[in-house]
DRENPA-3360 file (N, C-alpha, C; in nm, 2 decimals, always signed):
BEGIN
1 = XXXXXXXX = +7.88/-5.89/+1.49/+7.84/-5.79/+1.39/+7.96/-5.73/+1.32 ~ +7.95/-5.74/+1.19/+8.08/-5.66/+1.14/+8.03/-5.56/+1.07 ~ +8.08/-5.41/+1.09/+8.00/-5.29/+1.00/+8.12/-5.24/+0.96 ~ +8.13/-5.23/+0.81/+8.21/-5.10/+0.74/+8.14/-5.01/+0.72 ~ +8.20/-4.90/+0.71/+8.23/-4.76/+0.65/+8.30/-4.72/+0.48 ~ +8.21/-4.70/+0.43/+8.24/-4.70/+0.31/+8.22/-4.55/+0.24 ~ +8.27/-4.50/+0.16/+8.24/-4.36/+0.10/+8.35/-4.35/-0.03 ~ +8.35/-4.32/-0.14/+8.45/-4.23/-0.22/+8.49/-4.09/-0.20;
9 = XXXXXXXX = +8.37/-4.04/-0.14/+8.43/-3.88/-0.10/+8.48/-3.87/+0.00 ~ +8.60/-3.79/+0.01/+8.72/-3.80/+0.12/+8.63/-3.65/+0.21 ~ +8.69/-3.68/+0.32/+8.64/-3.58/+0.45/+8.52/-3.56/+0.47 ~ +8.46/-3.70/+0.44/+8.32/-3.71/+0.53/+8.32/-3.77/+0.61 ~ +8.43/-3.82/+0.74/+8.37/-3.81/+0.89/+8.41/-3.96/+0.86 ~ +8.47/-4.05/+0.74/+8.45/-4.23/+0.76/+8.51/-4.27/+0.85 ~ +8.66/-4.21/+0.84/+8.75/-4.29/+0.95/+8.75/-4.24/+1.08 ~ +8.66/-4.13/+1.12/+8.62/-4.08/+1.27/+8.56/-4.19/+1.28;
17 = XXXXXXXX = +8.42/-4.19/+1.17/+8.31/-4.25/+1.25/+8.32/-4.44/+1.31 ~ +8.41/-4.45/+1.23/+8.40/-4.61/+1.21/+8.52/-4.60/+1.39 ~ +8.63/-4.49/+1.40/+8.69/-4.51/+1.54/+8.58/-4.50/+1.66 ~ +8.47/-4.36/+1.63/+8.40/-4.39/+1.76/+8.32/-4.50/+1.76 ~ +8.24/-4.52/+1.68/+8.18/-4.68/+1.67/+8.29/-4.76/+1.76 ~ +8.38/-4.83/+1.72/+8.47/-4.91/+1.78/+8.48/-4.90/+1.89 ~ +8.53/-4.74/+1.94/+8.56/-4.73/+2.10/+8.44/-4.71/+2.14 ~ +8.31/-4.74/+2.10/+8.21/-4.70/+2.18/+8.16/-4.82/+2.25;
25 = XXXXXXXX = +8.20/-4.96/+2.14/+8.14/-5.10/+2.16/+8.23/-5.17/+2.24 ~ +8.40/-5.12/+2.23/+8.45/-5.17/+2.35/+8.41/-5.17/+2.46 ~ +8.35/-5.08/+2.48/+8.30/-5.06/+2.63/+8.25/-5.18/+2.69 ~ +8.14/-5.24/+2.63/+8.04/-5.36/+2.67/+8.06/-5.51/+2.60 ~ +8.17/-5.50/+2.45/+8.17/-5.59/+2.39/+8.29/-5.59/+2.36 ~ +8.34/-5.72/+2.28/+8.49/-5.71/+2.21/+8.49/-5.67/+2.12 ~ +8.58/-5.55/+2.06/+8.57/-5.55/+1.95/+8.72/-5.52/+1.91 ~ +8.73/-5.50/+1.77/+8.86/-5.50/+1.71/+8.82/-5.38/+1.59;
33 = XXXXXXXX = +8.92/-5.30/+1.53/+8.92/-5.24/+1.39/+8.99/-5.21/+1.36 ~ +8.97/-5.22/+1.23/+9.02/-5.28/+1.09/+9.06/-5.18/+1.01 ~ +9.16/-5.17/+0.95/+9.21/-5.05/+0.91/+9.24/-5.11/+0.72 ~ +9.18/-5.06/+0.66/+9.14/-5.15/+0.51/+9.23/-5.06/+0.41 ~ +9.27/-4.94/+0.45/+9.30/-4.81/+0.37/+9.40/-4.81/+0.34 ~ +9.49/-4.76/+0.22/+9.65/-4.79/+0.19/+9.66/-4.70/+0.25 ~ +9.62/-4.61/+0.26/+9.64/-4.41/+0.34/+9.71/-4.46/+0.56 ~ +9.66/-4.59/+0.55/+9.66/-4.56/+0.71/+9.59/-4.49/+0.82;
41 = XXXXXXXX = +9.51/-4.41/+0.76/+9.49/-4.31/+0.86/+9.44/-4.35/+1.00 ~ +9.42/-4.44/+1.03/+9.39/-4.49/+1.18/+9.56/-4.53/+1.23 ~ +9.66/-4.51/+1.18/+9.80/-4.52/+1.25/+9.80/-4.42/+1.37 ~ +9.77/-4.34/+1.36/+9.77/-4.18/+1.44/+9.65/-4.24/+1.57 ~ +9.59/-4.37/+1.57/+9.51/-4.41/+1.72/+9.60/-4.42/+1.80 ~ +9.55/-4.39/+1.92/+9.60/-4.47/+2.07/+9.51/-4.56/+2.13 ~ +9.58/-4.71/+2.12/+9.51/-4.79/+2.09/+9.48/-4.82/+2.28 ~ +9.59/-4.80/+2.36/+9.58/-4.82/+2.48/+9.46/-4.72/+2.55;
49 = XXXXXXXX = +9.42/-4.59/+2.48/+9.32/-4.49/+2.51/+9.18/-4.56/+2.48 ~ +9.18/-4.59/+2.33/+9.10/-4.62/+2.27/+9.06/-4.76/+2.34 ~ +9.12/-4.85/+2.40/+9.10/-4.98/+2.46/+9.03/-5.07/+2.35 ~ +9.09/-5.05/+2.17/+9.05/-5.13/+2.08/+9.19/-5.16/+1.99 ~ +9.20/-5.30/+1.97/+9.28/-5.29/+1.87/+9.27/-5.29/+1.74 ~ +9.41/-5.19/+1.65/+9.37/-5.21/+1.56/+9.48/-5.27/+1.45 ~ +9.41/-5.35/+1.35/+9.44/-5.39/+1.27/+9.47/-5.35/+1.10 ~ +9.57/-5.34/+1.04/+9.54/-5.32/+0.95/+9.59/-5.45/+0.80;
57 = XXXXXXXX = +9.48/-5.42/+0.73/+9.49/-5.53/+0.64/+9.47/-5.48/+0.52 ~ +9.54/-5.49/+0.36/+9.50/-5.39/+0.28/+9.55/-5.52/+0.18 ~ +9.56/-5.63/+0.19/+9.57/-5.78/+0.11/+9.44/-5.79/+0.04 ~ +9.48/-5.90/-0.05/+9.38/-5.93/-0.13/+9.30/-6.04/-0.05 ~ +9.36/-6.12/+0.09/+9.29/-6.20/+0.14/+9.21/-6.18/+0.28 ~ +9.16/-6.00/+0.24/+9.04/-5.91/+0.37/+8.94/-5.98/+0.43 ~ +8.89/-6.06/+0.31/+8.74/-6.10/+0.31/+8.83/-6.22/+0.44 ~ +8.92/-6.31/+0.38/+8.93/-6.40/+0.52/+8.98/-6.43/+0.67;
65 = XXXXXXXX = +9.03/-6.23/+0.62/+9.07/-6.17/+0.74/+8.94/-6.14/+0.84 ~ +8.82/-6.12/+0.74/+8.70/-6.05/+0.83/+8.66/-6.17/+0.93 ~ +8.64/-6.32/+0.82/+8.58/-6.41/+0.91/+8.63/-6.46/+0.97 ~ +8.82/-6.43/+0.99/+8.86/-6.50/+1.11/+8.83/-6.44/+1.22 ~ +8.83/-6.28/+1.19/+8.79/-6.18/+1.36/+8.66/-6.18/+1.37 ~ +8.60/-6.21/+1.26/+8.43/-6.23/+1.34/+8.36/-6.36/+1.44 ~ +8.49/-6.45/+1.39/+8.47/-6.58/+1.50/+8.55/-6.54/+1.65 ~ +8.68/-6.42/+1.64/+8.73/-6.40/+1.74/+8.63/-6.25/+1.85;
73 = XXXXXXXX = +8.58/-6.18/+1.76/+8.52/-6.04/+1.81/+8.35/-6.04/+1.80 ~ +8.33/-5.97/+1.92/+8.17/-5.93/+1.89/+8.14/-5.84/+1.80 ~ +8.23/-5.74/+1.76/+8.21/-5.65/+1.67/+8.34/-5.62/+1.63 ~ +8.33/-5.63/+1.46/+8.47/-5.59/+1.36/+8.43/-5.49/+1.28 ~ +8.49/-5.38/+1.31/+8.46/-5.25/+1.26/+8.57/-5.23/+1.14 ~ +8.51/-5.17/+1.01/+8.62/-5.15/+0.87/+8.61/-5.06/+0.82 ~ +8.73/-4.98/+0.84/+8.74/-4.86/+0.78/+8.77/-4.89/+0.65 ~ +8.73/-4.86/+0.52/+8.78/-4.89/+0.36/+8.86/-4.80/+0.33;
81 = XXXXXXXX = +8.94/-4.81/+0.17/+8.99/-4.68/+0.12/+8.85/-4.61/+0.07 ~ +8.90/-4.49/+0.05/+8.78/-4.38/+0.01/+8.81/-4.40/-0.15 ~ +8.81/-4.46/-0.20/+8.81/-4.50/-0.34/+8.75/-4.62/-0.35 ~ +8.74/-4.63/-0.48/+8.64/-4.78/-0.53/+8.77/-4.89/-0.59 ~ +8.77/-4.96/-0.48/+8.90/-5.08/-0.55/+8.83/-5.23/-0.50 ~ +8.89/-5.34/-0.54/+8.87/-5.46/-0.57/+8.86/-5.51/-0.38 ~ +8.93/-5.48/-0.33/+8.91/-5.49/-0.22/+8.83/-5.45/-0.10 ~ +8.78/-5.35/-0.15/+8.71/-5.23/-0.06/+8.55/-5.35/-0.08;
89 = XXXXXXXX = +8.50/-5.37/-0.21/+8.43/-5.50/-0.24/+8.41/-5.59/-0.14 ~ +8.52/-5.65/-0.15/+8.52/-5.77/-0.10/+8.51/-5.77/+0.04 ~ +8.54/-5.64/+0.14/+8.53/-5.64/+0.23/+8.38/-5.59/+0.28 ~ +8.30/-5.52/+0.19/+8.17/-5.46/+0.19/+8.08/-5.60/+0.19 ~ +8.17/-5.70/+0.09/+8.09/-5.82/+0.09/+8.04/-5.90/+0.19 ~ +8.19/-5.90/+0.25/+8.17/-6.01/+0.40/+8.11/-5.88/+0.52 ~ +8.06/-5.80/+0.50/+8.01/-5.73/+0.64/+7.83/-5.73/+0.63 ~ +7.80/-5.75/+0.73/+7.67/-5.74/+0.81/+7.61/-5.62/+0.73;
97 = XXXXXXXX = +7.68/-5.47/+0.79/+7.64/-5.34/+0.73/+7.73/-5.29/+0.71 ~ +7.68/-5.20/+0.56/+7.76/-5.04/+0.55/+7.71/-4.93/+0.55 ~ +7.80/-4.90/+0.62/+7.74/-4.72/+0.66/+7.77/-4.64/+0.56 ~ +7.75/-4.57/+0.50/+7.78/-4.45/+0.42/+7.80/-4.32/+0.45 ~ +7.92/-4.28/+0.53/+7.89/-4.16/+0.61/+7.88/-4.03/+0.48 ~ +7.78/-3.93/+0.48/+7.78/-3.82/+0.38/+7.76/-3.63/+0.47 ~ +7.80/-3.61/+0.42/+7.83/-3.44/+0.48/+7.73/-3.41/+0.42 ~ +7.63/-3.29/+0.47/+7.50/-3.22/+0.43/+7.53/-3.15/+0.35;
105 = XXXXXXXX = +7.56/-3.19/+0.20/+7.63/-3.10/+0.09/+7.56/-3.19/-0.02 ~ +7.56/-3.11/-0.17/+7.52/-3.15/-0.27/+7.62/-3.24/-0.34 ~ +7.73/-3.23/-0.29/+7.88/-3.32/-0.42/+7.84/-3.40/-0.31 ~ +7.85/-3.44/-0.22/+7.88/-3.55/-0.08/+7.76/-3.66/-0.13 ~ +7.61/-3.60/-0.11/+7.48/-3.64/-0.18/+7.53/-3.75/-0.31 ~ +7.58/-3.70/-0.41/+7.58/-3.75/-0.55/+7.67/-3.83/-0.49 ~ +7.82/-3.85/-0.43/+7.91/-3.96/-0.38/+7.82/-4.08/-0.33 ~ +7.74/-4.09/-0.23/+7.63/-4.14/-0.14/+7.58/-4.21/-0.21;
113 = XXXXXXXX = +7.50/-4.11/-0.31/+7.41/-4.18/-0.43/+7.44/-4.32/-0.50 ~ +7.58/-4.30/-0.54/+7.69/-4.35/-0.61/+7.73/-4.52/-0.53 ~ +7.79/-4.42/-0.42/+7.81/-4.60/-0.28/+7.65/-4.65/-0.25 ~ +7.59/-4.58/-0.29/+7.45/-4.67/-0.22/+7.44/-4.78/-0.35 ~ +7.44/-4.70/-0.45/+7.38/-4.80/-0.58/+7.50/-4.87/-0.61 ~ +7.62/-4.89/-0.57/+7.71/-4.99/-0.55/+7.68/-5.10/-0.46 ~ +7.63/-5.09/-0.31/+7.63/-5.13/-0.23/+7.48/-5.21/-0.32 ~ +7.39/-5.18/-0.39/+7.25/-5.26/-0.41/+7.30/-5.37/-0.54;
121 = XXXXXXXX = +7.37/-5.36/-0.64/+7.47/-5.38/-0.71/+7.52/-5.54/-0.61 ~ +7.58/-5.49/-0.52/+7.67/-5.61/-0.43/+7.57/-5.68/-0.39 ~ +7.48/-5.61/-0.33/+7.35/-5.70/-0.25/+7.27/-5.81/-0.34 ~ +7.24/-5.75/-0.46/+7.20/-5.85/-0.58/+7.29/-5.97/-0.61 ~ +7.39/-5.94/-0.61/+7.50/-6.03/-0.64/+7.51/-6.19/-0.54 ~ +7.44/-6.12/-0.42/+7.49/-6.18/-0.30/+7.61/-6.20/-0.20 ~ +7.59/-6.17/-0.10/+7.70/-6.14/+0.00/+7.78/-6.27/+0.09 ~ +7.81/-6.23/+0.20/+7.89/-6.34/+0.23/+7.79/-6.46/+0.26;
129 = XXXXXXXX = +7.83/-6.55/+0.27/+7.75/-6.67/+0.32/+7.59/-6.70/+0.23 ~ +7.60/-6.67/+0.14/+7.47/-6.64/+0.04/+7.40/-6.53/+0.11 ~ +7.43/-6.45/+0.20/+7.34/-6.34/+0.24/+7.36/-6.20/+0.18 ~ +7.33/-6.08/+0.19/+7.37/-5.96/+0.13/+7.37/-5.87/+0.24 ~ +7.44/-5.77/+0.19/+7.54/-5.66/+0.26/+7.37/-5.55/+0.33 ~ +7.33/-5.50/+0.42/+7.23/-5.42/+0.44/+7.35/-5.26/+0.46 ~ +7.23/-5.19/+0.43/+7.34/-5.07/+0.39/+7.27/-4.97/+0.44 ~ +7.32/-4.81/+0.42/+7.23/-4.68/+0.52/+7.32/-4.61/+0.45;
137 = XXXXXXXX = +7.28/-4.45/+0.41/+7.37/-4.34/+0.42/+7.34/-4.29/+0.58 ~ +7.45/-4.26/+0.62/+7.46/-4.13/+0.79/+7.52/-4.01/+0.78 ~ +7.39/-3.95/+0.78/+7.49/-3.80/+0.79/+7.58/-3.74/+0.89 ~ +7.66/-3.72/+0.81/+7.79/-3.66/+0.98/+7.81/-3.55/+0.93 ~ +7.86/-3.47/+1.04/+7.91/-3.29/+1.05/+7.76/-3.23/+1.01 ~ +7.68/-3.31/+1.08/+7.54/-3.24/+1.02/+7.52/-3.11/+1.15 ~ +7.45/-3.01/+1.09/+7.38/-2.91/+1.21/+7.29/-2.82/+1.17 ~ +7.22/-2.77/+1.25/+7.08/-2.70/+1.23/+7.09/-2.61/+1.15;
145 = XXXXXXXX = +7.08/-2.68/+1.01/+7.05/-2.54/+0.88/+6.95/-2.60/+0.78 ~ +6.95/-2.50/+0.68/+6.86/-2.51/+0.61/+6.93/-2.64/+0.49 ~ +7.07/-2.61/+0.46/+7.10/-2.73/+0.33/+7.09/-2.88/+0.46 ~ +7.17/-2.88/+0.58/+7.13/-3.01/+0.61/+6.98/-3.07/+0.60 ~ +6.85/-2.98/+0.66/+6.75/-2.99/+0.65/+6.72/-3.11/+0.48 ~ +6.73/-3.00/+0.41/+6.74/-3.02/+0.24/+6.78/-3.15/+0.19 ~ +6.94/-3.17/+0.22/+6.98/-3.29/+0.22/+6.93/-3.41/+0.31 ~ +6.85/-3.44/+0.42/+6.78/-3.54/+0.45/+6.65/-3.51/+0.38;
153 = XXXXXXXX = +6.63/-3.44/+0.32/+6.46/-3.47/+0.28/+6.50/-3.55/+0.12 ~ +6.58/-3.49/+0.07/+6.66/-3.52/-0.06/+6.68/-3.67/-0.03 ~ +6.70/-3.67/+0.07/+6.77/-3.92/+0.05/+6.62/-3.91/+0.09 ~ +6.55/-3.90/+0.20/+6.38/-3.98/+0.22/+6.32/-3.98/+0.12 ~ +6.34/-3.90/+0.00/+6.24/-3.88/-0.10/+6.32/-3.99/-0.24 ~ +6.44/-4.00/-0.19/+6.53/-4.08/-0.29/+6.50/-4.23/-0.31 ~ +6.41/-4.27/-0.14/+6.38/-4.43/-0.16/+6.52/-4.54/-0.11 ~ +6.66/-4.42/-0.10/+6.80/-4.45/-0.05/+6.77/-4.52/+0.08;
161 = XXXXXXXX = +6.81/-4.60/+0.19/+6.80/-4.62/+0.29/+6.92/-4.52/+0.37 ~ +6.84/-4.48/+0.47/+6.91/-4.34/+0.52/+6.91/-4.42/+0.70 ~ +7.00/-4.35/+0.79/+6.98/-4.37/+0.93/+6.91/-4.28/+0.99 ~ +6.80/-4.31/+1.09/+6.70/-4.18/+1.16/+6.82/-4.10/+1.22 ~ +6.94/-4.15/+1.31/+7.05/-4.15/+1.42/+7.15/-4.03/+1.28 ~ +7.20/-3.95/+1.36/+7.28/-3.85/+1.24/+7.41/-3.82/+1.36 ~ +7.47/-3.80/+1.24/+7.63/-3.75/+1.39/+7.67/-3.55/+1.32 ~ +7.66/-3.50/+1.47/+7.72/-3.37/+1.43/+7.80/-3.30/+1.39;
169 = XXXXXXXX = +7.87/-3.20/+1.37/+8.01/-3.17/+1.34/+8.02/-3.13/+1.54 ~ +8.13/-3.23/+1.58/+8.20/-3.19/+1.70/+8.33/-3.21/+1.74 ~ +8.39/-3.10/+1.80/+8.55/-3.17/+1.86/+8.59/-3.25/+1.85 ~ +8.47/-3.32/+2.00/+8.49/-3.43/+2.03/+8.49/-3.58/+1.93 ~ +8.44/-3.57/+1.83/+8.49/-3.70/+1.72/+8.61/-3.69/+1.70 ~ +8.68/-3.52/+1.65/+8.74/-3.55/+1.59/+8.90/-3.60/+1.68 ~ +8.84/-3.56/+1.80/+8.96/-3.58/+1.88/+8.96/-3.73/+1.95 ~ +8.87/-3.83/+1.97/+8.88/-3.95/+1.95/+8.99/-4.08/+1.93;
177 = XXXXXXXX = +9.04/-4.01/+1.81/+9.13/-4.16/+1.84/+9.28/-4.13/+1.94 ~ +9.29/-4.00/+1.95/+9.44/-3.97/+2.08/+9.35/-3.96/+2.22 ~ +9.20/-3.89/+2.23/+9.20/-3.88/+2.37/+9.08/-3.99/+2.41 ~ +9.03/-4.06/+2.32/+8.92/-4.20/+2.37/+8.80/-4.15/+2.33 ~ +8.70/-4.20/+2.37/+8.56/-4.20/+2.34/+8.55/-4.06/+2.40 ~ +8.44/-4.00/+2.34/+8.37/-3.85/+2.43/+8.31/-3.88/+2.58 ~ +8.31/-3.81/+2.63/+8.28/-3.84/+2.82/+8.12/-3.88/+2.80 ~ +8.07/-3.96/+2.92/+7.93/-4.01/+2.90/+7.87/-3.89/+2.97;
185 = XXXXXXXX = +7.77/-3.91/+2.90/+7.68/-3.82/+2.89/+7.67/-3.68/+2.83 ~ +7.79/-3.67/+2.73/+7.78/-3.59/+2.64/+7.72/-3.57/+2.52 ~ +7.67/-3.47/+2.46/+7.58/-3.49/+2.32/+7.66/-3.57/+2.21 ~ +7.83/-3.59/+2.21/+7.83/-3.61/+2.11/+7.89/-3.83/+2.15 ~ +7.87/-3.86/+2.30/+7.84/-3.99/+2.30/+7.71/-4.05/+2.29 ~ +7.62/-3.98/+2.29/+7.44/-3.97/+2.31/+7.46/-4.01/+2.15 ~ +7.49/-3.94/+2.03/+7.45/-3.94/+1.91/+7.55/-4.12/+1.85 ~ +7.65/-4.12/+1.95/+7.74/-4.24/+1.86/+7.66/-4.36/+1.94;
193 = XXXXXXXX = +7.58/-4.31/+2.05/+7.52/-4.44/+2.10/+7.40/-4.49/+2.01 ~ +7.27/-4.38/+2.01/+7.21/-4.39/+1.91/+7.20/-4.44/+1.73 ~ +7.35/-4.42/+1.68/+7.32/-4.47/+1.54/+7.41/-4.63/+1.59 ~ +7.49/-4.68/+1.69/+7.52/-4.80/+1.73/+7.36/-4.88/+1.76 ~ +7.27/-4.78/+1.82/+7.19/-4.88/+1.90/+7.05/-4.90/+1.78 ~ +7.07/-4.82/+1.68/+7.01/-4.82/+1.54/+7.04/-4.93/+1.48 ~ +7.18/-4.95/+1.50/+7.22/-5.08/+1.39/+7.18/-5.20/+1.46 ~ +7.16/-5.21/+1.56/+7.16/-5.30/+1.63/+7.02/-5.36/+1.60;
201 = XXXXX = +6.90/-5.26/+1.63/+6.80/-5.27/+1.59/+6.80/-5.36/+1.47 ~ +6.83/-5.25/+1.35/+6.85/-5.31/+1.21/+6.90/-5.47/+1.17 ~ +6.94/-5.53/+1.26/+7.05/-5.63/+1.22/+7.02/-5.69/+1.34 ~ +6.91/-5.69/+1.44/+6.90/-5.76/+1.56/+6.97/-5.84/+1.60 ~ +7.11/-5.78/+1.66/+7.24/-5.80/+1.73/+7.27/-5.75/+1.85;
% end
């Protein structure tokens, strides 16, 4: 299974979410991630914590970076840059799914909007292997208010494909890539299990 993380809007949760994903699937499965970003920002992991390696690749030859770890890993997780570049593409191309992580805000919404109808754009085109990219917006830093409320009814009524599974604003993400996955049985491993076991569904993997 290979899933990116995709967004143009900076500090919506991408490169948390795509670390806990990783460290969540180590647990049971191999996995590796992929660091796509000229920014780096997954340099700052502990990769011996995290029990995932990571890679980073920001060449023009991603796409045959993806299918060589997808022959070596059960799961290749890809963090992109938060911008729209030639590569970010190519790497959306060769993955299974993209997530779109979006903050329960109205600017975050229109970014979403924006990556989703890119991502349908790529899917028409056709994706790796003659197949196409399946895609989701996820809400992250979501919590019981009235704009988050607002903003999921806003994508169900959009026709957008949305995740039922949503991630909250917690510590514990953001502290992740130095101190590992959040302890089991915590709410905020309960929520990274659920949109993992969502995709799973989705992509019966």
């Amino acid at each position: 299974m290979i899933v990116s993380l995709y967004s143009t809007k900076g500090g919506c949760g991408k490169s948390t979410l795509a670390v806990c994903l990783a460290a969540y699937w180590s647990q049971t499965k191999k996995t590796v991630l992929v660091d796509a970003d000229p920014q780096a920002s997954l340099s700052v992991c502990r990769q011996e914590v995290l029990g995932v390696p990571v890679l980073q690749d920001t060449g023009k030859g991603i796409g045959k970076t993806i299918e060589k770890l997808a022959g070596e890993y059960q799961r290749v997780v890809i963090d992109t840059a938060g911008y729209r570049r030639r590569k970010n593409l190519d790497a959306l191309a060769h993955s299974d799914f993209v997530l779109i992580p979006c903050k329960p805000s109205p600017f975050d919404l229109r970014e979403a909007m924006e990556a989703a109808q890119l991502l349908g754009e790529i899917a028409g085109e056709g994706g790796r292997k003659g197949s196409s990219p399946r895609y989701a917006v996820v809400l992250t830093m979501a919590q019981r208010t009235a704009v988050s409320a607002q903003i999921r009814e806003e994508l169900q009524n959009s026709g957008v494909p949305f995740m039922s599974a949503q991630i909250g604003q917690r510590v514990a993400f953001v502290e992740t890539p130095i101190t590992g996955f959040p302890a089991a049985g915590s709410v905020a491993a309960l929520e990274i299990e659920l949109l993992a076991k969502e995709l799973r569904r989705r992509l019966k993997a």
